[in-house]
N, C-alpha and C positions, 0 to 999 in steps of 0.2 A: 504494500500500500504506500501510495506518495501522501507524500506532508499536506499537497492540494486537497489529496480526498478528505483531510479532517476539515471539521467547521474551525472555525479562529474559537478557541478557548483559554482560558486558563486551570491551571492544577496545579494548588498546592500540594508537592514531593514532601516535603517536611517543614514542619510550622512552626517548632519548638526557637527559642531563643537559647542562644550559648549550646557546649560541644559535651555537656553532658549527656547519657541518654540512662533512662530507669527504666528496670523490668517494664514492660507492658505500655510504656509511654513514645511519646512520640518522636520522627529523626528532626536533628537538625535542619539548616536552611536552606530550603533548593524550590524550585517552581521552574516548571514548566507553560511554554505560551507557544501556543499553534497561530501565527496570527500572518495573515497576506500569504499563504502558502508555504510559508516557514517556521522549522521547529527552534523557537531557544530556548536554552538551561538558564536559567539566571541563580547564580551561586549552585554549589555543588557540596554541601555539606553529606556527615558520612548518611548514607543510605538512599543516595541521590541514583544511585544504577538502579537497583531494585525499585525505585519508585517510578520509573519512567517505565520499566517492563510493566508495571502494574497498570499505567496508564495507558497502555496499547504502543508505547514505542519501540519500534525498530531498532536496534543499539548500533544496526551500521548506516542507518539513516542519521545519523548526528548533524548536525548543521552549522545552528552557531551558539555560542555559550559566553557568556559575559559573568564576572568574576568581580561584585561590588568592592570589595575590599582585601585583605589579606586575612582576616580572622580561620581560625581552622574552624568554624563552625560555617564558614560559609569556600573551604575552598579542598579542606582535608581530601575527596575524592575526586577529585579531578583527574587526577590523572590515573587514578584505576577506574572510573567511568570510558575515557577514553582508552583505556589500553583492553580493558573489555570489548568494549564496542568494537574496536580490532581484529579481538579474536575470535570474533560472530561474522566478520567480512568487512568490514571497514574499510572503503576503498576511495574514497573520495574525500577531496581536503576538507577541516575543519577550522573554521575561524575564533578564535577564543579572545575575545576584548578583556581587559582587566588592567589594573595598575603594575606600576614599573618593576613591582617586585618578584610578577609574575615569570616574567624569563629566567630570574634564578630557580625558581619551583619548578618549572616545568624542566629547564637545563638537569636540575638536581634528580628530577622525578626520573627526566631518561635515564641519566647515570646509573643509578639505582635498577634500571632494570634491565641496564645494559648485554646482561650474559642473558636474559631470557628473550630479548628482543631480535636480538642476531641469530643466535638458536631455529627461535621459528620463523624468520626468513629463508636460514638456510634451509632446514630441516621439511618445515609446511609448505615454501613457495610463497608468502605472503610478502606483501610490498613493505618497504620500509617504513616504519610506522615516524619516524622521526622528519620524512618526506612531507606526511598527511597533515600535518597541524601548522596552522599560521598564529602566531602571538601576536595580538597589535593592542596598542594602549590606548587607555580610554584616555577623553581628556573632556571639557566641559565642553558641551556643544553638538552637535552633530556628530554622529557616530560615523564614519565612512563605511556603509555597505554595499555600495555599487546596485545597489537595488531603487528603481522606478516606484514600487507599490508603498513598500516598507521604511516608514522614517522612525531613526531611533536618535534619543537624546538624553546624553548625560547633564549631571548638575554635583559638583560636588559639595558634601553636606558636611555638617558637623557630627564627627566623632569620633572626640579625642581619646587617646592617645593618634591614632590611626587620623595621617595626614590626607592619603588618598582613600576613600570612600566616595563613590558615585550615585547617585539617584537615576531611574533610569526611566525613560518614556519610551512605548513600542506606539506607534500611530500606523494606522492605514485608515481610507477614506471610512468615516463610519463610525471609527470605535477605537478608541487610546486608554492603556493600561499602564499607570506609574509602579512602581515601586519604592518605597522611601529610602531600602537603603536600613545599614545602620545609622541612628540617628540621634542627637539631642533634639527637644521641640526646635523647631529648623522653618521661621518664616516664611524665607525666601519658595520653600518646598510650596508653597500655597499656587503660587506664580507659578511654577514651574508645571502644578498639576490643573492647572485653568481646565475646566469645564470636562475633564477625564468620563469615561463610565467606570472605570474602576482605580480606587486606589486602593494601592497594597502596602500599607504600613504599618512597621512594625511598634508592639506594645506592650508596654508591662501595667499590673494592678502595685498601687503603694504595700499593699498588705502582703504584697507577695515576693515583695523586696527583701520586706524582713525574714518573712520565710525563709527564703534563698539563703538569705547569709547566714541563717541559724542553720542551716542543716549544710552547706559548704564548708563553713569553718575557716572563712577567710576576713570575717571582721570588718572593721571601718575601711578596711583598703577596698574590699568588692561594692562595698553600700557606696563609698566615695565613686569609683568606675561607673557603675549603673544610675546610677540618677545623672552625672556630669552626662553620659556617653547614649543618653536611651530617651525615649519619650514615653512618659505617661499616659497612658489611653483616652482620660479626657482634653488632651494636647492634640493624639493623634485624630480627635475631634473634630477641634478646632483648626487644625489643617484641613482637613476634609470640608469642613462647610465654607470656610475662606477661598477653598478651591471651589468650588461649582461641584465637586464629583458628585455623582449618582450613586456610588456605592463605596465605602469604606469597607473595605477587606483587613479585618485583625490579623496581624501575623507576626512571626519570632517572638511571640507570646514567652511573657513572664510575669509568673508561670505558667508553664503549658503542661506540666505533666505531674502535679502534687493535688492529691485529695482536695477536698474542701474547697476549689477556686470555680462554681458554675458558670455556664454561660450567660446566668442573667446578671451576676454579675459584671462580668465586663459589657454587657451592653446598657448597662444602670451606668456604668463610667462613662461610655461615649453617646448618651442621651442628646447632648450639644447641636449633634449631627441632626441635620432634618432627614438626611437620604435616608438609604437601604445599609446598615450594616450587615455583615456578617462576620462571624470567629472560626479564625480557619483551624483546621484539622489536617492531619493526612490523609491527603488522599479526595482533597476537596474540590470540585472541576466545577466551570462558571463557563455555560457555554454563549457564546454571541448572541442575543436576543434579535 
C-alpha cells in the first residue's frame, strides 16, 4: 500500500512525557502524520517501530522523520527504527530533519552497528544502508522538502536547558497540524499555530509534578527542570484559544502513566479552551474530517 492510499491522519505512537516507561503504561514520544500523501515520524522515542507497525505502516515505506530536539525520550530509537525498516527492504532514501546534534547520533549510531551493517550487505545483498538516509537540519522557517503539496514549518521554542528545540507545522490545502515541541508556556507558539485544526501540545497537571518527583527521587533539581522546561495544561490552553485551533491535542503528558490522574481531570485544567480537546493515548488516530 502507498502513503496516497491513506487518508491524511494523525497517530499518536506514544504520548507519555520523559524516557521512563512503567509496567502496563505508556511509550514515550513519537507521532505519526499521513498528510498530502506523505508519511512522517515526528520524534522517535523508544517504542516508536512497534507503534507504527500497529498503525498499519510499512517499515520500508519510511519517508520523512523530523527529530524536535535531542532528548532521549524523543530521539533514543531512531536509528533502530530505521535500521529495522532496513531489514524488512528499505530501499529508498530517507530524509531525517532535526538539530545539529543529530549527525553525531546518527554518525555514532552507524559506528555502533558497523560489523552488523556490512555483514548483511555482504552476506543478504542488501544496499548500503549508510547510502539511504539524508541528515539535514532544521532551522526556523520553512523546512526545504522539495514538495509542491506539502508545506512544513519550524519555530524554535523555549526549553531550557536544550538550545535547539523546534515547533513544527505540517500544512497542505485544507488542514494544518502543529506540534509544540518540548516547551515552556511559549507565546510566540500562539502565532505560529494561527487558525490550525489540530494542535498537538505537550502537558503536565501541577499535582503531578509532585508526584513525579516523589517517586523519581531527584528532588528540587527535577521540580526546578519541569516547571522552567514544560507547560502546564491550562497554559497549553491558552495557546490553543490564542491560536484559532479547532482542536487541542494533550500530549507528553505529565503524568501519563501513574494511578489517580483521570481524564477529567486534565480536561477541568484546559476548560480555557473553547474548541474540541482531546488527551492522547497510544495509539490515538485523528483522521481528516
Amino acid at each position: 500500500m502507498s502513503t496516497s492510499d491513506f487518508p491524511d491522519r494523525l497517530v499518536i505512537l506514544g504520548s507519555k512525557g520523559g524516557p521512563a516507561i512503567r509496567p502496563g503504561g505508556p511509550s514515550p514520544t513519537s507521532s505519526l502524520i499521513d498528510i498530502g500523501g506523505r508519511r512522517c515520524v515526528v520524534d522517535c522515542g523508544l517504542g516508536v517501530t512497534r507503534g507504527l507497525i500497529d498503525a498499519g505502516v510499512v517499515l520500508k515505506e519510511l519517508d520523512l522523520i523530523f527529530i524536535t530536539h535531542m532528548h532521549s525520550d524523543h530521539v533514543l530509537e531512531l536509528g533502530p527504527l530505521i535500521h529495522t525498516a532496513w531489514t524488512t527492504g528499505l530501499a529508498t532514501p530517507v530524509k531525517v530533519f532535526g538539530p545539529a546534534d543529530l549527525i553525531e547520533y546518527w554518525d555514532g549510531f552507524l559506528s555502533s552497528m558497523r560489523y552488523d551493517i556490512d555483514l548483511r550487505i555482504e552476506d543478504e545483498g542488501r544496499p548500503d544502508l549508510r547510502d539511504l538516509v539524508e541528515i539535514h537540519l532544521l532551522q526556523e522557517g520553512d523546512v526545504p522538502l522539495e514538495d509542491d503539496n506539502l508545506s512544513v514549518k519550524a519555530l524554535r521554542v523555549d526549553h531550557p536547558p536544550v538550545v535547539d528545540c523546534y515547533a513544527l507545522r505540517f500544512e497542505v490545502d485544507g488542514w494544518s497540524v502543529v506540534f509544540s515541541a518540548d516547551t515552556a508556556y511559549f507565546p510566540p507558539l500562539a502565532d505560529f499555530s494561527r487558525g490550525c485544526d489540530l494542535l498537538v501540545h505537550e502537558a503536565m497537571l501541577a499535582r503531578g509534578v509532585d508526584r513525579i518527583v516523589e517517586i523519581t527521587g531527584n528532588g528540587e533539581r527535577l521540580r526546578e527542570h519541569l516547571l522552567a522546561s514544560h507547560t502546564m495544561a491550562p497554559d497549553a490552553a491558552k495557546i490553543a484559544e490564542a491560536a484559532g485551533a479547532k482542536t487541542l491535542v494533550l500530549n507528553h503528558l505529565i503524568p501519563a502513566d501513574l494511578p489517580g490522574f483521570e481524564k477529567r481531570e486534565w480536561l477541568e485544567a484546559t476548560k480555557g479552551f473553547q474548541g474540541e480537546t482531546i488527551v492522547s493515548h497510544d495509539g490515538l488516530a485523528i483522521t481528516r474530517s
